[in-house]
C-alpha positions in Angstrom: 0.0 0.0 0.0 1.6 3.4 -0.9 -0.3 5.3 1.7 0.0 3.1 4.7 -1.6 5.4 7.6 -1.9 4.5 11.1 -5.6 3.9 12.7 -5.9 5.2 16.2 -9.9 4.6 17.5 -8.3 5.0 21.1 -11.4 7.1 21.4 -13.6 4.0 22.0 -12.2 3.7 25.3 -12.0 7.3 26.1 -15.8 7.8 25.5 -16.6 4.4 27.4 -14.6 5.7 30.3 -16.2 9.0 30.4 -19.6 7.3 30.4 -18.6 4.8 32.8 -19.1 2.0 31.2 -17.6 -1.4 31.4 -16.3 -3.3 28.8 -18.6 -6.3 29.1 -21.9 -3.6 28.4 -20.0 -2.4 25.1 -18.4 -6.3 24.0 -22.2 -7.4 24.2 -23.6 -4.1 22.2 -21.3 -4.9 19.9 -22.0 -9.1 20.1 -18.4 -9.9 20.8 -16.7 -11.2 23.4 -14.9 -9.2 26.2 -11.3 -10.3 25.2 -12.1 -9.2 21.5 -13.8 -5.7 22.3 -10.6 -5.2 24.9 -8.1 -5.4 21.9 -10.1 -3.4 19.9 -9.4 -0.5 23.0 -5.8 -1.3 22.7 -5.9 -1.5 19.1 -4.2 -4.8 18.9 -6.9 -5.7 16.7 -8.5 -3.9 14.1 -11.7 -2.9 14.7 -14.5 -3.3 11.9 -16.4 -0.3 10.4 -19.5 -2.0 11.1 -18.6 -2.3 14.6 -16.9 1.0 14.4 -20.3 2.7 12.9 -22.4 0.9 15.8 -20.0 3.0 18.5 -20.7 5.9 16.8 -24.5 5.5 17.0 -24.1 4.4 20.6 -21.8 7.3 21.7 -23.8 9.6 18.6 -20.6 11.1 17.5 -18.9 11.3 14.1 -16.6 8.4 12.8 -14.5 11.7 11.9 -14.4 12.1 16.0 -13.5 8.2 16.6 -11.0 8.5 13.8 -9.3 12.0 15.2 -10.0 13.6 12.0 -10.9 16.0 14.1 -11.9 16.9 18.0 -15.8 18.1 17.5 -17.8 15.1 18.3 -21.2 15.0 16.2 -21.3 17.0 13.2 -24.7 16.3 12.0 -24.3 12.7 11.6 -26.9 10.4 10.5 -27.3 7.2 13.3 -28.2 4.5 11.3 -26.5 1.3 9.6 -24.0 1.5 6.5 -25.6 1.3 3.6 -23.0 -0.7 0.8 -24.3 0.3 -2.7 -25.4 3.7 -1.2 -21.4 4.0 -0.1 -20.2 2.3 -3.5 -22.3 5.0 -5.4 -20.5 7.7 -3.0 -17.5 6.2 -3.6 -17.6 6.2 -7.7 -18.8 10.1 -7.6 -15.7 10.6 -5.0 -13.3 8.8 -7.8 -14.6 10.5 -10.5 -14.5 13.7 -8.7 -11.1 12.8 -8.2 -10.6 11.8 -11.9 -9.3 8.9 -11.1 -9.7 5.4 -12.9 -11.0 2.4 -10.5 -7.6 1.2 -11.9 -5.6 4.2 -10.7 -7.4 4.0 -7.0 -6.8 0.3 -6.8 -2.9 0.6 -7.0 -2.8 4.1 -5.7 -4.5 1.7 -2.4 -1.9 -1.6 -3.4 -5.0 -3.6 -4.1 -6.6 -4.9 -7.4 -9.3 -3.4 -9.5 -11.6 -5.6 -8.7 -12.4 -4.9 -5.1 -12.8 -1.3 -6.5 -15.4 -2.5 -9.1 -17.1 -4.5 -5.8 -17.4 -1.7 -3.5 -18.5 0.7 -6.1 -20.9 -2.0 -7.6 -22.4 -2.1 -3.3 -21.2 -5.7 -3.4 -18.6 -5.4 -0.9 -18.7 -3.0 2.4 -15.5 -0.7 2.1 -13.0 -1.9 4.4 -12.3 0.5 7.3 -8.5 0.0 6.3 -9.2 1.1 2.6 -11.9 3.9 3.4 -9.5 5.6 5.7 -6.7 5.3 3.8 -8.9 6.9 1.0 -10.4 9.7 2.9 -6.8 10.9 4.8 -5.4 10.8 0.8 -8.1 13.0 -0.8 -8.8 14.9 2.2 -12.8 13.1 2.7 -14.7 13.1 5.6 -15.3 9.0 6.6 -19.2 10.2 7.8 -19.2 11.6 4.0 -17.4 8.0 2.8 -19.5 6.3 4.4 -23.4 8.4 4.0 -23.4 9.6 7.6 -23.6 13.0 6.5 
């Protein structure tokens, strides 16, 4: 991958803290186990979006906010579930925005054309690992990524 950015969610814990929560509410919010939710808060183990999108309906702050793409918490984000070809059709007006070929993104992310064509086709739920590297290249918002604004 050319743009190999670092993820850092350690906001999960930060906001569970703050509400005083334990990790056994949030592991069975999220229906996994406590050992799995705890290395998500240490970030031994990389979250999913989908799980990622359900923390920030249950906190109701921006993935932008869990991400630290920036330090104001809700910016008129939509709570609801991720929608794939709703995303994919973002994704293609984002790319051609861009003027880039699904060819062009796919390398640009050191992956194949192909799981471009399946996320833009709604097939396939962008990865959290490819939709942030694709929103801290172009400068995107991941609530705009992914239709929470």
């Amino acid at each position: 991958m050319n743009y190999n950015y670092i993820l850092d969610y350690s906001r999960i814990k930060e906001l569970r803290q703050q509400r005083k929560l334990n990790q056994k509410t949030i592991a069975e919010y999220l229906n996994v186990s406590i050992p799995a939710y705890s290395q998500f808060e240490l970030m031994t183990t990389l979250i999913t979006i989908e799980n990622l999108n359900k923390l920030s309906n249950f906190y109701n702050v921006s993935l932008d906010y869990l991400l630290k793409f920036t330090d104001i918490p809700n910016i008129n984000i939509i709570n609801k579930e991720l929608d794939k070809k709703l995303i994919g059709k973002r994704l293609k007006a984002i790319r051609k925005e861009k003027h880039l070929y699904q060819d062009t993104l796919a390398k640009e992310l050191g992956t194949g054309h192909s799981l471009i064509s399946e996320y833009e086709s709604g097939k396939r739920l962008i990865s959290l690992t490819y939709g942030y590297a694709i929103c801290k290249k172009y400068n995107i918002s991941m609530d705009y990524l992914y239709c929470k604004i």
